[in-house]
Every structure is written in C-alpha cells, then in structure tokens.
C-alpha positions in Angstrom: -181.3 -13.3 68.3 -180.8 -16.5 67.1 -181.1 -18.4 63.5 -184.5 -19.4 63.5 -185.1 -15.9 63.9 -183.8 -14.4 60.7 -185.0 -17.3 58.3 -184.2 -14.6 55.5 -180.8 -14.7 56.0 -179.1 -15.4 52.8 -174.8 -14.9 54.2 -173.7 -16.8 57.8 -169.9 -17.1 58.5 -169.9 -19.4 61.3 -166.0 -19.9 60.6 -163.5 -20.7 63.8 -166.3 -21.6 66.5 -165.1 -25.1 67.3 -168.4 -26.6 66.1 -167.9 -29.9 66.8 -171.2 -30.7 67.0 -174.9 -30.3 65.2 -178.2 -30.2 67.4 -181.3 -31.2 66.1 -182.5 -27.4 67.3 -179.9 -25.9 65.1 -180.3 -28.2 62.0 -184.2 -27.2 61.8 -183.2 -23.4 62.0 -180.4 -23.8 59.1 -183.0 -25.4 57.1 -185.8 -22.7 57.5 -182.9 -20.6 55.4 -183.9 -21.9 52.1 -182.5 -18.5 50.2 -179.0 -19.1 52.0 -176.1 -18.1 49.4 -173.0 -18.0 50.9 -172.2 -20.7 54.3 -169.0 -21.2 56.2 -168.1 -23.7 58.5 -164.6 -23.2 57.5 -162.0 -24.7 60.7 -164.8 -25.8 63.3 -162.8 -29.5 63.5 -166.6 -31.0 62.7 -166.2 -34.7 62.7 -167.4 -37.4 60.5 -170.5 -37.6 62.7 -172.2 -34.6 61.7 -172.2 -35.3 58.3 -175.3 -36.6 58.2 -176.7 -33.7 59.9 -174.5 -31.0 58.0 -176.1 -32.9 54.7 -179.7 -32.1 55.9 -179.1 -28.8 56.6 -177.2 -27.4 53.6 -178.9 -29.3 51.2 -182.0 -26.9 51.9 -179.8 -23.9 50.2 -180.8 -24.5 46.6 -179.6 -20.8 46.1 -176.0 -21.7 47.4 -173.1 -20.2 45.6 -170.0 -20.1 48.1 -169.6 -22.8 50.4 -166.6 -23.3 53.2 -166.8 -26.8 54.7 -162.4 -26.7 54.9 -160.5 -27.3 57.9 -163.1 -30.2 59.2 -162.3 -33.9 60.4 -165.1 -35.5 57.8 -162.9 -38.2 56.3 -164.1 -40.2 53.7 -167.6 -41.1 55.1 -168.4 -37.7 55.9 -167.2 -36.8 52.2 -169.5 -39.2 51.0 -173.0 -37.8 52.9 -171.9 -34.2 51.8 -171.5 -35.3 48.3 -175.4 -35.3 48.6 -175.5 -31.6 49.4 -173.9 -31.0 45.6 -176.6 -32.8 44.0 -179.3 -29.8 45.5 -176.5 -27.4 45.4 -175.7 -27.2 41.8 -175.3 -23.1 41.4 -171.8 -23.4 43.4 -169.2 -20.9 42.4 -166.5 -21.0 45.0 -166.3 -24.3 47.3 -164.0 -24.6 49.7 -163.0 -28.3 51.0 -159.3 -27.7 52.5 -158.3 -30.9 54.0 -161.6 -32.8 54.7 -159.8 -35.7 53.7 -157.3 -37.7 55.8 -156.9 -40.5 53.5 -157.0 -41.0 49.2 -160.6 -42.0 49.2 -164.1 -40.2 48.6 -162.9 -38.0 45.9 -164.7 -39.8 43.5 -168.2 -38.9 44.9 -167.3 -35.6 45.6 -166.1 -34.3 41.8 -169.0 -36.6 40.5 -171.7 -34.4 42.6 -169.7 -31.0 41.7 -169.8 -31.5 38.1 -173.5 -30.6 38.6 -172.2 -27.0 39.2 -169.4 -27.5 36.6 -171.0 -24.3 34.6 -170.6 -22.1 37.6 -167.7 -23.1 39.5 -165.2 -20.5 39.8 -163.5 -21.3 42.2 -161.8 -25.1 44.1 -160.1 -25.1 47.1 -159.0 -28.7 47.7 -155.6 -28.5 49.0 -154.2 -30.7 51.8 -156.0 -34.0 50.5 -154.7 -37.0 49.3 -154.4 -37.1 45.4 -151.2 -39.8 45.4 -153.5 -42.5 43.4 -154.1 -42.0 39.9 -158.0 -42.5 40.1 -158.2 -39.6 42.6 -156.5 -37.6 39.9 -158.6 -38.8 37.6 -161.9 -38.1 39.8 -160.3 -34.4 39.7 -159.9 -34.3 35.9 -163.4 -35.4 35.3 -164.2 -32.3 37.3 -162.4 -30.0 35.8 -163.0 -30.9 32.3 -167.1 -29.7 33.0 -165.7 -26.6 34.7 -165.2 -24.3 31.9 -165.6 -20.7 33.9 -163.0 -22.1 36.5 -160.5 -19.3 37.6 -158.3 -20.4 40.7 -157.6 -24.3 41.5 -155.5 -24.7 44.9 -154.0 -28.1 45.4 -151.0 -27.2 47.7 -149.9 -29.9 49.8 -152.0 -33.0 47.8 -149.0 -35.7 47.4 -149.8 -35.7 43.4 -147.4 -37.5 41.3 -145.6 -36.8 38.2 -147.8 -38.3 36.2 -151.0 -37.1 37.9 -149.9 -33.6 37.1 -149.7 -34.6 33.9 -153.4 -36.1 33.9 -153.8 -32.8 35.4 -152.4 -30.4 32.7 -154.4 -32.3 30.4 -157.5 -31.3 31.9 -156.8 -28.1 32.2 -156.9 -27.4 28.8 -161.1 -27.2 29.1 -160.1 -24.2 31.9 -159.4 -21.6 29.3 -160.7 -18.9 32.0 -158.1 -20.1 35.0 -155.8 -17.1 36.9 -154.7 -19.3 40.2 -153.4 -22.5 40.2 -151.5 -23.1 43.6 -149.2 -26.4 43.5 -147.0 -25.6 46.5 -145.4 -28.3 48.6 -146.1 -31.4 45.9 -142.3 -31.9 45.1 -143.3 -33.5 41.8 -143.9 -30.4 39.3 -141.0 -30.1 37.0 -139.8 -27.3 34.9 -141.2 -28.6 31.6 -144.4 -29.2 33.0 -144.5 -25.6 34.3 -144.1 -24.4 30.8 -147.0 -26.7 29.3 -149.1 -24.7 32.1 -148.3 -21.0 30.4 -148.7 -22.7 27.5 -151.9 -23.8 28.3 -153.5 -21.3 30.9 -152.6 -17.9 28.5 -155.0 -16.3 31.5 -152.5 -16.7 34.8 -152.4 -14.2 37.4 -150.7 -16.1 39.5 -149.0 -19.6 39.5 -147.2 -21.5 42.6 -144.8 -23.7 42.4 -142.8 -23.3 45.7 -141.4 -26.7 47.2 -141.4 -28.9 43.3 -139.0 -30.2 40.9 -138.0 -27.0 39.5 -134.0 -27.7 38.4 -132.1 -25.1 36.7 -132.6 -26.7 33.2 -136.5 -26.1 33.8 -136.0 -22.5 35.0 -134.0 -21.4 31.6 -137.2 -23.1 30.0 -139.9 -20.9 32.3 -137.5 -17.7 31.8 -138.0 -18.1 28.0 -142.1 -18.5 28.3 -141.9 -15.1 30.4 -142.1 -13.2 27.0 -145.4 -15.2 26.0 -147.1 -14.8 29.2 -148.5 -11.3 29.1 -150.9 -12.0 31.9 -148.9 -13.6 34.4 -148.2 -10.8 37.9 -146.9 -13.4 40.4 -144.6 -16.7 40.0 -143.0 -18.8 43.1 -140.0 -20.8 42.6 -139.2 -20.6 46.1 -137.5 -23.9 47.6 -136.8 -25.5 43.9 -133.2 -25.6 43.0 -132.6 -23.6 40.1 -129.3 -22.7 40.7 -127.5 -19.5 39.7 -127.5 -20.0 35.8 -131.6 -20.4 36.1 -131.6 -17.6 38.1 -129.6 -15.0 36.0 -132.0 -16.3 32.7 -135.0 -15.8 34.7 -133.8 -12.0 35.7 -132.7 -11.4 32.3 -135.7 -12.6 30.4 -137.6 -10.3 32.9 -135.8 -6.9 31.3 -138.0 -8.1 28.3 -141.3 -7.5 30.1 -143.8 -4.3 30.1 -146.0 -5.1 33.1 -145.3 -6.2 36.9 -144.2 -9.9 38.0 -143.2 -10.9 41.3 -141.2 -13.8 40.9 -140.2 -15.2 44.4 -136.8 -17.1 45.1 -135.0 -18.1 47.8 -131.3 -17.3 48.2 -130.2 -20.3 50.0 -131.6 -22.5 46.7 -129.9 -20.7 44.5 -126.7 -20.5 45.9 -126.5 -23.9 46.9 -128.4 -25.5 44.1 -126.6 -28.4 41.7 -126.2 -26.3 38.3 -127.1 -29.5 36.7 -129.7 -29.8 34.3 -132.4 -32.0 33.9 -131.3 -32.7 30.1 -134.5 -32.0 28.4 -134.4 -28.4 27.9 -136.5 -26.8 24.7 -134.3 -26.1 22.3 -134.8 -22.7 22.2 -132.8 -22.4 25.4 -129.5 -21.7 25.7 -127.4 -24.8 27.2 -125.2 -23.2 29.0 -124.2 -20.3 30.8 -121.6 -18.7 33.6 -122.9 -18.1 36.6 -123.1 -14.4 37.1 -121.0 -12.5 40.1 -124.0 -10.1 40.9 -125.4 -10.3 44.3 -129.2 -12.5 44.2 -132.2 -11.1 45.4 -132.6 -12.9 49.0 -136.7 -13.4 48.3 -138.7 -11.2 45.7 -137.5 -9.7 42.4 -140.1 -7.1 41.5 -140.1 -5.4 37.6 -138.7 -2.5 37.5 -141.9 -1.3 35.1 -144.0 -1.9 38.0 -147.8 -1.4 37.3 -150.2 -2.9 39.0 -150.3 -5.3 42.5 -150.3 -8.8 42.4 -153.8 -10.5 42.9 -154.0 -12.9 45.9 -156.0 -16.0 45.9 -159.0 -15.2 47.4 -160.7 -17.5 50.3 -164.1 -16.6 49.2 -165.9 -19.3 51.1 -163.6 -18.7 55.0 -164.2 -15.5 57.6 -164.0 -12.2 57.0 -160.0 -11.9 58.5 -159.0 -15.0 55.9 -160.3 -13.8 52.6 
C-alpha cells in the first residue's frame, strides 16, 4: 500500500527515514490528504531544496494540528518557503521546528506566519536555533504574546542573551496557561530571572535551567519562591554553581512543601562552586549562611511527601519511541 492509496489518512509519522528528498509522485499523494492532522518528518536531514516541495504538500492540510519538521537541514531559505505552510495551517497546536536553523535569520517569517495559530498553539519546540540577536528574540516575543493557550516552550541550546531572556520573560506574561519552559544549555539565565519566571508562570510543571547563570546568591532567591510555587513537580539546576550555602537553602525550603519536586543537582557544582554571591539577592533572603557538613545528594533530591510523577515534556509532533 502506498499514500495515494489511503487519501483518508488523517496521522503519518514518517520520522527517521532519511528523506532527503521529495518526488513529484509523492508530493501529489501527500496532497490528495487534505484531512491530514498530525505529520512528522521529524530527523529525515531534508535539505533546503525540498522546501519548496514540502510547502506544496503540507500546505494542503488545512486540518493540521501537530506538525514535526525538527531535525532537518532547511536553513533560512527553506524557513522562509515553510513559513507559507502556516499561513493555510492556522489550527496548529503542537509544532515542532528543532534546529531547522543553522544561522540567526528566518525567524522573523516564521513567528509572523504562526501567530495565525496563536489561539491554538500549545505547544513550540524551537530549540537548537540561533536566537543571539535581539530582533530574533523579538520575532519570538511577538509570537508568544498571541499565544495565550501556550503550555510548554523549549528553547534549549538557542545562544539567547541576558537581555533577550529578559525580552523573553516579558512576553511570557500573555502565557498564563504555560507548564514547560526548557532553557537548558543558554549559560545566560540568572537566578533573579528564574524567580521573575515563578513569579510569572504560577502554572509550571516543569522548568529547566541546567547549564545557566545560576550562582548561589540566585539559588537562596529560587529556594524562597519554592513556598509560592504550588504547581511546580520538577526544577534542574544541574551544571549552575550554586555552591553549598544555595544548596542547603534550597533542601531546607523544600521541608516546607506538601507535594512532589524533583529538583536535580550535580555534586561536582556544588562542592566546587564559588560561595560568592551575585549581590542582588531579594531581601527577603538570608545573606549568609555556613555551609552545612551533611553529605549532598550526587543528582536528584526527591520530597519526601512524594505524590505524584513528574510530567515530561512531551514531543507530540516526533515518532512513536521519542514522545
């Protein structure tokens, strides 16, 4: 059986096939599936040169809610041409573009043709692109501020700056409904700016952090915000240096808590971490404090009034294996 014989079809995972190429044969097939709602190409390494092509064929699917296009070689010209598929595809809940771009440029027509689906998007999985310029942050921030029903944002590995995480915090005060926001591997988020986001996002599950600017002045800061985040299951700190003092406040302000958190740390950061501070604590945290003798947890500390299982980010638009 092939596509053209199931022009009903309305869910293909054609994730991991090294699809490198689009025939003609193939493109009038996907386009006979005009009720198609969920389409992966997720990891095929599909150049730039099929954008075209890819562009003609999923921009049949005015149905489309999940899309996986992550993991492909489309640069910025290939960006561009998919753009198009947004403007047709404007019922998108879950879109997956993982590292589509090699360089920091085509952002702009990409979040300009998702705000379209700004009152369904659920879910944005843009990690491993380029956001180091300000106007790619911005381009982001224009998206996010139409994306009211958003829920998990991953932007591991993007290069964004100090200040574009502040542009970014900013807009994330229209995402009242967010529970994911992945920041790994950015070395730019600082402890304050991890509090403005529990501040801000009352509704995390989950929020990483691994591989930032956490010191230890910023992780007496989160450990205070602990109390006020009755949502939050699962923090990483890993690979910040929060030293022992941020460590012990963190453990301590966890006693406090009723439901499950899984706070991860790394024992090499912690014991060789600089205890000092960043200088612009809240004032509601303590200054200073001895570093405790106890033994530190090597990766996990789990609650001891454990009650439910932390919530993974879900790849909703990749194969079966991946989700």
């Amino acid at each position: 059986a092939t596509i053209k014989d199931h022009p009903q079809l309305t869910r293909l995972d054609l994730a991991c096939n090294s699809i490198t190429e689009l025939r003609s044969s193939m493109v009038s097939s996907l386009q006979r599936c005009t009720g198609m709602q969920w389409f992966s190409l997720y990891d095929n390494g599909m150049p730039a040169s099929c954008a075209e092509l890819l562009q003609r064929s999923i921009g049949r699917f005015t149905a489309l809610t999940h899309l996986g296009l992550g993991h492909n070689k489309l640069g910025h010209k290939g960006a561009r041409q998919i753009a198009e598929v947004f403007y047709n595809c404007n019922k998108l809940e879950a879109v997956d573009l993982d590292s589509i771009l090699s360089k920091p440029d085509g952002t702009e027509e990409l979040m300009d043709a998702l705000r379209l689906s700004g009152r369904t998007l659920r879910e944005l999985d843009f990690r491993k692109n380029v956001l180091s310029a300000k106007q790619d942050v911005q381009n982001l921030c224009s998206l996010l501020v139409s994306s009211k029903n958003l829920e998990a944002l991953h932007l591991q590995c993007t290069d964004i700056r100090v200040n574009g995480v502040a542009l970014l915090i900013e807009a994330l005060r229209s995402c009242p409904k967010l529970k994911e926001l992945d920041l790994r591997c950015n070395q730019s988020v600082t402890g304050p700016q991890v509090v403005q986001l529990l501040k801000l996002c009352t509704r995390l599950t989950s929020l990483d952090v691994q591989d930032n600017r956490v010191d230890s002045a910023g992780a007496k800061q989160i450990a205070f915000m602990l109390s006020r985040c009755p949502s939050l299951t699962n923090l990483n700190l890993k690979h910040n240096r929060i030293g022992k003092s941020g460590y012990t406040k963190l453990i301590s302000a966890l006693d406090g808590k009723y439901q499950f958190i899984d706070l991860q740390l790394e024992k090499k950061e912690i014991e060789s971490s600089s205890e000092e501070g960043s200088g612009d604590e809240n004032s509601e945290v303590e200054q200073s404090d001895e570093d405790s003798d106890e033994d530190y947890e090597e990766s996990r500390v789990w609650h001891p009034r454990a009650r439910s299982t932390t919530r993974t980010p879900t790849r909703s638009t990749r194969q079966s294996p991946r989700k």
